[in-house]
C-alpha positions as CSV (number, residue, x, y, z in Angstrom):
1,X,-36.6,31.5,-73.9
2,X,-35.9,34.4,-72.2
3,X,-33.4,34.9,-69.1
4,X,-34.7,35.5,-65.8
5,X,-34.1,39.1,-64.3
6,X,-32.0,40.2,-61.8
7,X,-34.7,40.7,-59.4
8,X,-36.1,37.3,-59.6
9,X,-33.1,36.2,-58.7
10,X,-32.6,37.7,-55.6
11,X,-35.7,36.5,-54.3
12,X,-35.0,32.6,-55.3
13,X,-31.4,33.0,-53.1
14,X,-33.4,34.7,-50.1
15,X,-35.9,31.8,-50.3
16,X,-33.3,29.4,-50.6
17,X,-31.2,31.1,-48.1
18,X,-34.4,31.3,-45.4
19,X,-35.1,27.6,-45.8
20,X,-31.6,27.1,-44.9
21,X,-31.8,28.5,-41.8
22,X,-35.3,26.7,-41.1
23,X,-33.7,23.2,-41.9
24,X,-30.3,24.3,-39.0
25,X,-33.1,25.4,-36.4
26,X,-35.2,21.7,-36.7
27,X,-32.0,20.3,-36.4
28,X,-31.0,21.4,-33.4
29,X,-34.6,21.4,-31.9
30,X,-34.3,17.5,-33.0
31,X,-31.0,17.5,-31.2
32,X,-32.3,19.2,-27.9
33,X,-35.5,16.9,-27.4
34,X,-33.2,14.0,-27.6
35,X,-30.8,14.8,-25.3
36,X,-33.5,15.3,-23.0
37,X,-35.4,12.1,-23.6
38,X,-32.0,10.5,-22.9
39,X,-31.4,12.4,-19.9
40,X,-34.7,11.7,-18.4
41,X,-36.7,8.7,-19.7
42,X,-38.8,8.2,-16.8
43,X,-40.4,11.6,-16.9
44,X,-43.6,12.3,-18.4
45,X,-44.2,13.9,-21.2
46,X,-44.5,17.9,-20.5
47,X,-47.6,19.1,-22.8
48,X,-46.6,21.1,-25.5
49,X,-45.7,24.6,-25.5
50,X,-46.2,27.4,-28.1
51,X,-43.0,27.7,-30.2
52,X,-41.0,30.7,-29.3
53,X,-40.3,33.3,-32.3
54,X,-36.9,33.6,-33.4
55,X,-35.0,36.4,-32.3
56,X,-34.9,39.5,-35.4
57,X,-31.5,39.9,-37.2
58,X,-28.9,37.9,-38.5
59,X,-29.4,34.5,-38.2
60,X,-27.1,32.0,-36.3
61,X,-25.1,29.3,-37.0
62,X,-27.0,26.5,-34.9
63,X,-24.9,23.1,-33.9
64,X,-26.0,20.2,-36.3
65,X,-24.4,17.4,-33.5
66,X,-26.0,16.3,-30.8
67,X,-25.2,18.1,-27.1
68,X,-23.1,16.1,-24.8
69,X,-25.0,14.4,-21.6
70,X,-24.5,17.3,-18.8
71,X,-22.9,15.6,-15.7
72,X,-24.3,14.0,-13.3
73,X,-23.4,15.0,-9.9
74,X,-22.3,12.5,-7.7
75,X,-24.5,12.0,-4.7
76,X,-23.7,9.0,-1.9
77,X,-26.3,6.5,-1.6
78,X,-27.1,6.9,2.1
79,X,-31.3,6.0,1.7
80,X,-32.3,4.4,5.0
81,X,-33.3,1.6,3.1
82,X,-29.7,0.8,2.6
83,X,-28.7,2.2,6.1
84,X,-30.6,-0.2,7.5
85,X,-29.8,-3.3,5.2
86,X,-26.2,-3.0,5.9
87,X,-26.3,-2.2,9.6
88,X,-28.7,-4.8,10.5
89,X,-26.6,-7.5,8.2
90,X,-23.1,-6.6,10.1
91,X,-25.2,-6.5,13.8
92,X,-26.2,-10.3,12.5
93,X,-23.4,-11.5,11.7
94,X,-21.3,-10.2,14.7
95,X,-24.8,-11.9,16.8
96,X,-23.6,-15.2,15.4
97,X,-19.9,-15.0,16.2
98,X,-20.7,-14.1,19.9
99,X,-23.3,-16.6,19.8
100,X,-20.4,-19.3,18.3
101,X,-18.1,-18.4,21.4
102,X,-20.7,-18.4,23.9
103,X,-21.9,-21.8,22.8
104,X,-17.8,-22.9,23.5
105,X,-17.9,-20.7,27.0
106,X,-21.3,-22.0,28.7
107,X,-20.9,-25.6,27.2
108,X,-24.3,-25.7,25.3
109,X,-25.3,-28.4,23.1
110,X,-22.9,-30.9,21.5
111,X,-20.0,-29.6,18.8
112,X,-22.6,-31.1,15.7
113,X,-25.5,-29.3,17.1
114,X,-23.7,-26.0,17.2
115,X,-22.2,-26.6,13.6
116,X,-25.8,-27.6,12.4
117,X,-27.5,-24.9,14.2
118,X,-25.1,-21.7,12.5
119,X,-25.5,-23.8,9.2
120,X,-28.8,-23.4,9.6
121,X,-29.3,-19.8,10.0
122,X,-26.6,-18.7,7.0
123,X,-28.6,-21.0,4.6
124,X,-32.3,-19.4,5.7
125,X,-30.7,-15.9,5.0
126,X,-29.0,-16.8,2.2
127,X,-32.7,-18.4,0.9
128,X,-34.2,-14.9,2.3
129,X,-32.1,-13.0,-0.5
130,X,-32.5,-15.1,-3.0
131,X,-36.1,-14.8,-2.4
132,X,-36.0,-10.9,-2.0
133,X,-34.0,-10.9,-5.6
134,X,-36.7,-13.1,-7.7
135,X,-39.8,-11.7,-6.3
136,X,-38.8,-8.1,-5.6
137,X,-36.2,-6.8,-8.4
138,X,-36.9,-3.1,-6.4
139,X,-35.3,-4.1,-3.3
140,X,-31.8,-5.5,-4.9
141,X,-30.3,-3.8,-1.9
142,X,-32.0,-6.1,0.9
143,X,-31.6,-8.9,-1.2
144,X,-27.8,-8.4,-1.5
145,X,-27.3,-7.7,2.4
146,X,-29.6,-11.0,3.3
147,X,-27.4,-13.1,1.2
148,X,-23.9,-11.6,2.4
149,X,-24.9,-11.8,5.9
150,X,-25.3,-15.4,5.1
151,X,-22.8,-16.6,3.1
152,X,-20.4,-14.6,5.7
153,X,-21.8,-16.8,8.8
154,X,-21.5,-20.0,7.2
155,X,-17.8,-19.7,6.2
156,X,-17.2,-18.3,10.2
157,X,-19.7,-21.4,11.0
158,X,-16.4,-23.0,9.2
159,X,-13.9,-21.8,10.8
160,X,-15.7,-22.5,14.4
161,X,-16.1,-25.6,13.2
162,X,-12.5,-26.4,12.6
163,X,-10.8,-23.7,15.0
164,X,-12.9,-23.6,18.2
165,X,-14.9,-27.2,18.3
166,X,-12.9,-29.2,16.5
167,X,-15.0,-30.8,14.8
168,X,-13.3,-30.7,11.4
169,X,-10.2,-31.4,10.7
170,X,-7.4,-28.8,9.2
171,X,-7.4,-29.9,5.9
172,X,-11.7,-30.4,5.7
173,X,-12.5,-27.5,7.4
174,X,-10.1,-25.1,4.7
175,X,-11.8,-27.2,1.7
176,X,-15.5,-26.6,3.0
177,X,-14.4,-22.6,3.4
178,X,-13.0,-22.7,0.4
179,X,-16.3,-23.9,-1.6
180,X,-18.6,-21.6,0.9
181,X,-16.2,-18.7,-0.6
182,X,-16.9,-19.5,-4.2
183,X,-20.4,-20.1,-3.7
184,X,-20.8,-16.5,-2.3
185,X,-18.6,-15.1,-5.1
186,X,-20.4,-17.0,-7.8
187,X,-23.4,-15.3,-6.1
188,X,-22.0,-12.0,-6.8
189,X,-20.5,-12.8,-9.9
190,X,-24.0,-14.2,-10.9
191,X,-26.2,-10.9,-9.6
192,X,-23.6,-8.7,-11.0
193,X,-23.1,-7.0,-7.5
194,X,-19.6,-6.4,-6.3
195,X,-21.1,-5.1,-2.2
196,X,-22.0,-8.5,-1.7
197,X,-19.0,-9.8,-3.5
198,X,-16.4,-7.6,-0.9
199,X,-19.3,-8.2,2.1
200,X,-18.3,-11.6,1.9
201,X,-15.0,-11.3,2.0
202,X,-14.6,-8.6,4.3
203,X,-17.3,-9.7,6.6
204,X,-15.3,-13.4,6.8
205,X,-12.3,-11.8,7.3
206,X,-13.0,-8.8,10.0
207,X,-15.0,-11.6,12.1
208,X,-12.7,-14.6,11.6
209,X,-9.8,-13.7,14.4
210,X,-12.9,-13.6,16.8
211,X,-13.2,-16.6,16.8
212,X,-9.9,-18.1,16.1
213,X,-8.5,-16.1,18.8
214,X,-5.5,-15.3,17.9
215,X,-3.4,-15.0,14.2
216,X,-1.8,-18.6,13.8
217,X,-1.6,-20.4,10.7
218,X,-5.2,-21.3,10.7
219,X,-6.4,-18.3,10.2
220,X,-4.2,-17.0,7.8
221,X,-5.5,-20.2,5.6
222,X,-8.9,-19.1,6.1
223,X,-7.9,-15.5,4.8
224,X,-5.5,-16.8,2.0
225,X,-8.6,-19.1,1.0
226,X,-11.2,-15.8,0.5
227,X,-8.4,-14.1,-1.6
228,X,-7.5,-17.3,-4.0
229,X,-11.6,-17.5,-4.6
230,X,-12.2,-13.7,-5.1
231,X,-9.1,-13.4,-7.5
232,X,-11.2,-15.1,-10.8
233,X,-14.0,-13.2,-9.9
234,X,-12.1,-10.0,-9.6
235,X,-10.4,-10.6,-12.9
236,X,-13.8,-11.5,-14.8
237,X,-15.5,-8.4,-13.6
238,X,-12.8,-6.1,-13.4
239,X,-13.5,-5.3,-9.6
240,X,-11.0,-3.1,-8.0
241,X,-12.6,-3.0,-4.5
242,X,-12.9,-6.7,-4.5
243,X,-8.8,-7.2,-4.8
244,X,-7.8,-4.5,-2.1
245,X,-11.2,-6.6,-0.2
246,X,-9.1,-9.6,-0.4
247,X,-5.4,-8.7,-0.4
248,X,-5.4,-6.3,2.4
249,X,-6.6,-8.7,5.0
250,X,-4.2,-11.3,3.8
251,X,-1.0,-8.8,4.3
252,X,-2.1,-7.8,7.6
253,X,-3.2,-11.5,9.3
254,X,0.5,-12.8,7.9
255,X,2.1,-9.8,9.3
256,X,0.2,-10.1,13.2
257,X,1.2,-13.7,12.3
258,X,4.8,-12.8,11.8
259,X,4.6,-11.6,15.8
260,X,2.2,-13.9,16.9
261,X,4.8,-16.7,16.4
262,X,7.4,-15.0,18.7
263,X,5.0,-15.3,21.7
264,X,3.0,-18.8,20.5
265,X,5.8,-20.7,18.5
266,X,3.7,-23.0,15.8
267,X,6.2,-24.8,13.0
268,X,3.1,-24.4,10.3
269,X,3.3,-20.2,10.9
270,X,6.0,-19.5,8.8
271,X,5.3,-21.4,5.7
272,X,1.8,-20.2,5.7
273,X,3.1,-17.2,5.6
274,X,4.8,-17.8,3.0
275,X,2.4,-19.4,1.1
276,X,0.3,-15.7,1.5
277,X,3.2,-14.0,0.3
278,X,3.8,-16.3,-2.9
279,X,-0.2,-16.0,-3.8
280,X,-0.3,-12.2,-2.7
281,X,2.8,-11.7,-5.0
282,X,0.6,-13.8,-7.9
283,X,-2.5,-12.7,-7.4
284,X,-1.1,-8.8,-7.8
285,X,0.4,-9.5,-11.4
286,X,-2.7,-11.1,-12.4
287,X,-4.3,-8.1,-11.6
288,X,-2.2,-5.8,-12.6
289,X,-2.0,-8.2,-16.0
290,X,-6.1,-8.4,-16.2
291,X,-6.8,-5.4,-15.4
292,X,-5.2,-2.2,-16.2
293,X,-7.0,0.7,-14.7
294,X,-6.4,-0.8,-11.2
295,X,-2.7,-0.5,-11.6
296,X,-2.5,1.4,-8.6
297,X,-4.2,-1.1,-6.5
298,X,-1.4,-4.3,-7.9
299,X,1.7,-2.2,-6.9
300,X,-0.3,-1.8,-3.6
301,X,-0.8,-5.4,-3.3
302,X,2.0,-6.4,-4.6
303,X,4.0,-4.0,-1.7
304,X,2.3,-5.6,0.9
305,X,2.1,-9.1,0.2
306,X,6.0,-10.1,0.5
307,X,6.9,-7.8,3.3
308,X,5.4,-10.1,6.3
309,X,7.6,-12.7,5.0
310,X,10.5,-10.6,5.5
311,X,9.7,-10.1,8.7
312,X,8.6,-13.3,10.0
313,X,12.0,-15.9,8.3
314,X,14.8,-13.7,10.5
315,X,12.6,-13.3,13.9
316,X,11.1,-17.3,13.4
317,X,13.9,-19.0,11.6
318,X,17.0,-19.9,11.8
319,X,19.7,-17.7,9.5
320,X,20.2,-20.7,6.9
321,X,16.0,-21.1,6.8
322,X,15.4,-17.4,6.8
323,X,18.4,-16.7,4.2
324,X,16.4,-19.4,1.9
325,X,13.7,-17.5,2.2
326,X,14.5,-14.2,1.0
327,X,16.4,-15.6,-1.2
328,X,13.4,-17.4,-2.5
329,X,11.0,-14.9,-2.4
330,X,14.0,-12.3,-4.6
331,X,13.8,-15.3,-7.3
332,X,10.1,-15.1,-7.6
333,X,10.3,-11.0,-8.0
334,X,13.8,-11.3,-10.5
335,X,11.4,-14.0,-12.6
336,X,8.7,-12.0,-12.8
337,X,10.4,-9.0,-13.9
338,X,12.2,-10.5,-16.0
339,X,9.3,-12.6,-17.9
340,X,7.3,-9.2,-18.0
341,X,10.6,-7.4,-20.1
342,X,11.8,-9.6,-22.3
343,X,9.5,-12.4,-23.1
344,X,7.5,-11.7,-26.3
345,X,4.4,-13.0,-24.9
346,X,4.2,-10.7,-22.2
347,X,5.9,-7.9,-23.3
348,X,2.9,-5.7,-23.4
349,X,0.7,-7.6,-20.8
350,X,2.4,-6.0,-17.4
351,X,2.2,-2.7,-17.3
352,X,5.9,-1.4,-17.0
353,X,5.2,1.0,-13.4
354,X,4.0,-2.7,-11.9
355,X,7.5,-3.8,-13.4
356,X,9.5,-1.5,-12.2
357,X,7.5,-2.0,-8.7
358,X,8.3,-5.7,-8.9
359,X,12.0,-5.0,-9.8
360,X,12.4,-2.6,-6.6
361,X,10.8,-5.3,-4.4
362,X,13.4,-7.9,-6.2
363,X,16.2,-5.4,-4.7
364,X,14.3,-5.3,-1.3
365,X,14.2,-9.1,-0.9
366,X,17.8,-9.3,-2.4
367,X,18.6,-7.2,0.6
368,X,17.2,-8.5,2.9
369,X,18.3,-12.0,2.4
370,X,22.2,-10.8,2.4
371,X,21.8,-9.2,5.5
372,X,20.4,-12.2,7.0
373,X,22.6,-14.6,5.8
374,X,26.0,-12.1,7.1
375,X,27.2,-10.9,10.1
376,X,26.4,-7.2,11.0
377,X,30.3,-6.5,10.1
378,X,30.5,-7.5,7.0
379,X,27.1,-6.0,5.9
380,X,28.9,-2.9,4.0
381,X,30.9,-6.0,1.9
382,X,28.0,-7.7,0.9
383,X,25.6,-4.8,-0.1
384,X,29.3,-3.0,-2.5
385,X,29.3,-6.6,-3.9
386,X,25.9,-6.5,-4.8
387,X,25.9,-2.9,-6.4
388,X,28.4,-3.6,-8.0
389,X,26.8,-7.2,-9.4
390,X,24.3,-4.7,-10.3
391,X,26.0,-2.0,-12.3
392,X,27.2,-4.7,-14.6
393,X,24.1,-6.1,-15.0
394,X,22.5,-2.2,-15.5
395,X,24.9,-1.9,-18.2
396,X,24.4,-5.1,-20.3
397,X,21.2,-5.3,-20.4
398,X,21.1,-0.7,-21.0
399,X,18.4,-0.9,-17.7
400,X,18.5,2.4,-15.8
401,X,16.2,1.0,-13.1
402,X,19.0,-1.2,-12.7
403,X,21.1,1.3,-11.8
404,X,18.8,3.2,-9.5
405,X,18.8,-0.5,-7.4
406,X,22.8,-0.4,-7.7
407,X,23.0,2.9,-5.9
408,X,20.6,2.0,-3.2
409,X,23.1,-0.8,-2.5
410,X,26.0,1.5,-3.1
411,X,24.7,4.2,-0.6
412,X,23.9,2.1,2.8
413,X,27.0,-0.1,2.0
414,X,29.1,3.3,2.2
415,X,27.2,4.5,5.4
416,X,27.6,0.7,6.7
417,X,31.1,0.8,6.1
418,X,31.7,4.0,7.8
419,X,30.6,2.4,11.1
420,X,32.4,-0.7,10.7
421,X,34.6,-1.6,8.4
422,X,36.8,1.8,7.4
423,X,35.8,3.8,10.2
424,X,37.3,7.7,9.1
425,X,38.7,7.3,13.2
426,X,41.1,5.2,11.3
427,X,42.6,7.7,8.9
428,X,42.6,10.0,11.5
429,X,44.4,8.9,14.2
430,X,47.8,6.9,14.0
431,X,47.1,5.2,17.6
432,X,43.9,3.3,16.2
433,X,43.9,-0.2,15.6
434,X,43.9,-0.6,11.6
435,X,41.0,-2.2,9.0
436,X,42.3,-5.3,8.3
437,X,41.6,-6.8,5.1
438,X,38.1,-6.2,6.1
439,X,38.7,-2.6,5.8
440,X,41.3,-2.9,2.2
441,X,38.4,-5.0,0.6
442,X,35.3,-2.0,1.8
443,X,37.7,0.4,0.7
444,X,38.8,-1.0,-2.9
445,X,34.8,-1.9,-3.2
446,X,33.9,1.8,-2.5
447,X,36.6,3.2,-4.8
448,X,35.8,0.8,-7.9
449,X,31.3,1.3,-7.7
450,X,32.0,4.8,-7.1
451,X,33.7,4.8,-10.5
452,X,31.7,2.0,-12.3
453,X,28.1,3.4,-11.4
454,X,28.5,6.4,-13.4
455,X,30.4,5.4,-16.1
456,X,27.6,2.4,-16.7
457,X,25.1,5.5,-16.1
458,X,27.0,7.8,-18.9
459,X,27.0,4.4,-21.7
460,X,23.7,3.9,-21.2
461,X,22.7,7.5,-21.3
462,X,21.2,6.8,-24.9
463,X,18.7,4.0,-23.6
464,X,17.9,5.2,-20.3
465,X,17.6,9.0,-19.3
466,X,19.9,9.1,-15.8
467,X,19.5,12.3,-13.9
468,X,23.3,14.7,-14.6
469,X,23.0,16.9,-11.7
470,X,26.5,17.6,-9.8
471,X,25.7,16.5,-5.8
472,X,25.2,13.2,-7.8
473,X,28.7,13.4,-9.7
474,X,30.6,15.1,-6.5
475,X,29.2,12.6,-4.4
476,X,30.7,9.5,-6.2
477,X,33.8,11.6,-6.2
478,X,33.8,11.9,-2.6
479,X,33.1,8.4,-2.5
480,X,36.0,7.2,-4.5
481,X,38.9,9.6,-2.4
482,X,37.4,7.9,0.6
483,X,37.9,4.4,-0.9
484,X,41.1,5.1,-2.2
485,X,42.2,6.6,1.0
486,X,40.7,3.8,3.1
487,X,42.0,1.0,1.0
488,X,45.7,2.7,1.7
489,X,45.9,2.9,4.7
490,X,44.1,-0.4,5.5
491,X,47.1,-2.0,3.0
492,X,50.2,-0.2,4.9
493,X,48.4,-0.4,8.5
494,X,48.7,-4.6,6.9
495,X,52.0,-4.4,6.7
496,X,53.1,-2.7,10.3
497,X,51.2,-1.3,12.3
498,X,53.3,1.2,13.7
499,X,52.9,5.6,13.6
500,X,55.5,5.0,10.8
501,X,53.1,2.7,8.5
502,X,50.5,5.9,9.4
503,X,52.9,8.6,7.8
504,X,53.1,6.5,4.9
505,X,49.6,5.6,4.3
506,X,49.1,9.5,4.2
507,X,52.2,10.5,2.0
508,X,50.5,7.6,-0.6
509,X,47.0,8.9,-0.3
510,X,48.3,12.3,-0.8
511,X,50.6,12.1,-3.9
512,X,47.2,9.3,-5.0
513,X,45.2,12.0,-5.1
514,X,47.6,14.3,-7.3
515,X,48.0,11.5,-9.2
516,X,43.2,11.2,-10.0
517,X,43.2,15.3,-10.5
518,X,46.3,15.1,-13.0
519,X,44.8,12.7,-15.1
520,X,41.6,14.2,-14.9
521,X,42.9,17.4,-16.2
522,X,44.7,15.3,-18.7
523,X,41.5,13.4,-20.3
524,X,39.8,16.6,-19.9
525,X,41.1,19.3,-22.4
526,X,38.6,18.6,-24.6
527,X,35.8,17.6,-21.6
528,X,34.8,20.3,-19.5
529,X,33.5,18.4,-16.7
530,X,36.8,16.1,-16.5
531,X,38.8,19.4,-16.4
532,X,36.7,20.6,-13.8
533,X,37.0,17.9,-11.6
534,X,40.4,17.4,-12.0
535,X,40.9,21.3,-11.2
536,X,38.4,20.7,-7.7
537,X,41.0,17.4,-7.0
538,X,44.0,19.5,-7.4
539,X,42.9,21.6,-4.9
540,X,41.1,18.9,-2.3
541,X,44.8,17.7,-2.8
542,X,46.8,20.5,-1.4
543,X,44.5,21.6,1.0
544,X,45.0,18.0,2.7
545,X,48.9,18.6,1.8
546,X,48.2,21.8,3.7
547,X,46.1,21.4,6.6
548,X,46.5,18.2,7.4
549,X,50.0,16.9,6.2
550,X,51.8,19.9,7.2
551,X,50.5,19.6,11.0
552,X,50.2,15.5,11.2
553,X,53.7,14.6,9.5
554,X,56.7,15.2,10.8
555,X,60.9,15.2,10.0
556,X,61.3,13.1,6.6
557,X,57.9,12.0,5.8
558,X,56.6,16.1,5.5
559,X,59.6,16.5,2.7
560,X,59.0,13.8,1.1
561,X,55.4,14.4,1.1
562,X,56.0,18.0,-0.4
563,X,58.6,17.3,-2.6
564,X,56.6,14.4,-4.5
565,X,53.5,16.5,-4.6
566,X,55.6,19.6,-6.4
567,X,57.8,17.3,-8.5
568,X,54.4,16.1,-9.6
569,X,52.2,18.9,-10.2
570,X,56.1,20.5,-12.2
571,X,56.3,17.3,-14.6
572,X,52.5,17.4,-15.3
573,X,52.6,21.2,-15.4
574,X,54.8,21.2,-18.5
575,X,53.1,18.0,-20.2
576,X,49.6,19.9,-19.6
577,X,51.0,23.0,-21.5
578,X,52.7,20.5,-24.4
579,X,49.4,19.3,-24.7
580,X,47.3,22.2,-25.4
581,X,50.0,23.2,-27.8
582,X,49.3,20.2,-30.1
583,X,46.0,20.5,-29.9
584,X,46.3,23.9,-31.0
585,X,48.7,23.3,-33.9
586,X,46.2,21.8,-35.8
587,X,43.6,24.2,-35.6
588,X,46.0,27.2,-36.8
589,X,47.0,24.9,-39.6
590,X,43.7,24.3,-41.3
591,X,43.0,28.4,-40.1
């Protein structure tokens, strides 16, 4: 047989090469008419048109994948349809609160015929949607404002039932708004549509002070109620609006509540309150458990819901009440926190930035109950405790949140203690009254967190990444000279309180001080920072030996003073040098 010629071989890789390119260009035709079949399936198809030549030359290399969707630009749905739907359902429902109090004002009709007459009304709208939604599937709209207007008067039917009439009691008329609640949410749950879902709830809520009249425990049931039924729904569907729906009103009628009761007293108020603040508190790690992408919205809710309680146990309660409280509502958080870090099961369920919210809000409520429970002079003691409680615990269990709670505490105990307990009036002047033990225990609590908070930050540096920036560092230095120096003279004003005691308090704080910079320089040849800080101390030290020893002391306690400081700074002079010659021996040895 023989073999086929060079020119017939050319033409069979042009052919082949041709119908190449003809397969690529139906591809991509194929991919284009789908993309615009799925971008617009109601249109009609367009009649077809004469296929365009391809352009001469080489040919391109066409995209065998299909073209993303373009985007759709988002446009607000303001039809009048819906204008109108909304508008006329909020107009309604505000007609049958006025109409509710003016029955109550003008004395018309009996309690039951009022009750029976609103009842009435909510269930022929709520029939009026349902209708609209089976026999018109084009006006959803109408059908979902018919049935929130509805199921939004018969709950405030409720609550005039119970609040303003009377005729149910407490306990019946929260169960009956309870059950109108779920039924509207099952509704919404049912119809898939989260407007009529937060038109319940909001509608119930905006209207319900009207008619209660004022934000007493009643009404913060009534609100608590509309959040406890919205939370399974909100979960199920993953509605965001629907939770901030629900748990702003909540925070807001507990927090009027919390000043309502100074002016109307009411025994139920506070735990009501507190009853919000527990299910807020709940509610927000469910959400923030259930649903992910509205993290944001749990830390939000989970902010408000605990701080009318705050509020309302020291203004309405008595210290030992309002310290239970706090002290209460700081277990909830710590638990919380804690089952969300180091229980397996929910390790991975809370998302750590809701953690480390519900952490910070543990250290809020932590404060607040040990301010309630002490006296304004001893505030600076309690919070120093407490940092320090919390350095120790930041540094067993390697938590650098932790520490950032620890030196909250630590800074407004400091500033507390400067306007109580070691006033700097006292190291100033020798004709001031002295600290106390008051003032020795602030000052040793200053001078030991100022050194334990960043050591437990520097062991933990591995585990936790803790900012190593110098205000921070100079700033617990200052902090611990001021402890130091307070605890001194608070412990020789203790002795005698007499200008001589003064002299002495300063001689020791002085020849302290020498004391902190030479063993900083000490443990710092071979650490640059220690060595620094111990140079910046020797020098803080004889400026004070300079400027304010030499013109404060006088006769025998200036030598003594400046003969301890020199001896001092000699002795650790010559040991400093000794030192830096061993640890130079050793290196000219193996050199």
């Amino acid at each position: 047989m023989s073999q086929p010629h060079q020119g017939d071989t050319d033409t069979l890789q042009l052919v082949a090469g041709e119908l190449a390119a003809i397969g690529q260009r139906l591809s991509y035709l194929g991919s284009v008419l789908q993309t615009e079949a799925a971008t617009r399936p109601q249109e009609a198809p367009a009649p077809p048109a004469a296929p365009q030549q391809p352009p001469a030359g080489p040919l391109p290399a066409y995209p065998t994948q299909a073209v993303a969707e373009p985007r759709r630009r988002i446009r607000p749905n303001l039809e009048p349809s819906r204008v109108l739907a909304w508008v006329g359902g909020g107009v309604t429902l505000l007609g049958v609160v006025f109409l509710l109090v003016l029955a109550v004002q003008q004395d018309w009709l009996g309690p039951a015929a009022r009750v029976s007459g609103g009842a009435a009304l909510a269930a022929l709208l709520i029939a009026a949607g349902g209708w609209v939604h089976r026999k018109a599937a084009e006006q959803r709209i109408a059908s979902i404002a018919l049935a929130t207007t509805g199921f939004a008067a018969l709950f405030l039917d409720v609550v005039a039932a119970t609040a303003l009439y009377g005729y149910l009691p407490a306990p019946a008329g929260l169960g009956t708004g309870l059950l109108v609640a779920i039924g509207g949410l099952v509704l919404a749950d049912r119809w898939q549509a989260q407007p009529l879902a937060i038109g319940v709830v909001l509608g119930s809520a905006i209207c319900a002070p009207m008619i209660t009249q004022g934000a007493d425990a009643l009404l913060i049931g009534f609100v608590v109620l509309l959040q406890v039924a919205a939370a399974p729904v909100q979960v199920r569907r993953g509605w965001g609006g629907l939770a901030l729906a629900a748990g702003i009103p909540t925070g807001l009628a507990a927090l009027v509540g919390a000043f309502w009761g100074l002016a109307f007293p009411n025994p139920v108020l506070v735990p009501a309150i507190l009853v919000a603040a527990v299910l807020g508190v709940v509610i927000a790690a469910v959400t923030a458990g259930f649903l992910p992408a509205a993290e944001r919205t749990a830390i939000g809710l989970l902010v408000a819901a605990p701080t009318p309680s705050f509020l309302a146990g020291p203004m309405l309660l008595e210290r030992a009440e309002a310290t239970a409280t706090g002290a209460g509502m700081a277990l909830l958080l710590a638990a919380i926190w804690a089952v969300g870090r180091y229980l397996p099961a929910f390790a991975d369920w809370l998302p750590g930035r809701f953690l480390s919210a519900v952490g910070a809000m543990a250290v809020v409520a932590t404060g607040q109950a040990t301010i309630t429970a002490l006296d304004a002079s001893s505030w600076a003691t309690g919070l120093l405790c407490e940092a320090l409680l919390l350095t120790a615990a930041g540094h067993l269990l390697r938590r650098g949140g932790i520490l950032l709670g620890a030196a909250c505490y630590a800074v407004f105990g400091f500033f507390l203690a400067l306007a109580n307990e070691v006033p700097i009036s006292a190291l100033l002047f020798s004709d001031d009254e002295g600290t106390g033990v008051a003032g020795l225990v602030a000052g040793l609590l200053i001078a030991v967190v100022a050194v334990a908070l960043p050591t437990a930050g520097v062991r933990i540096g591995k585990v936790a990444s803790l900012p190593a920036s110098l205000p921070l560092w100079a700033s617990a230095a200052l902090a611990l000279l001021y402890g130091t120096a307070s605890a001194t003279m608070a412990a020789c004003l203790l002795v005698s309180e007499s200008r001589g005691a003064f002299l002495t308090g300063h001689i020791l704080i002085t020849l302290c001080w020498v004391v902190f910079a030479i063993a900083l320089l000490l443990r710092g040849v071979q650490v640059r920072h220690l060595r620094i800080g111990g140079l910046v101390l020797t020098a803080v030290s004889l400026a004070k030996l300079l400027l304010f020893d030499l013109a404060t002391l006088d006769g025998f306690a200036r030598v003594i003073a400046f003969l301890c400081a020199g001896l001092i700074l000699l002795t650790a002079g010559v040991g400093y040098a000794r030192l830096l010659t061993r640890q130079a021996e050793p290196s000219a040895q193996g050199w």
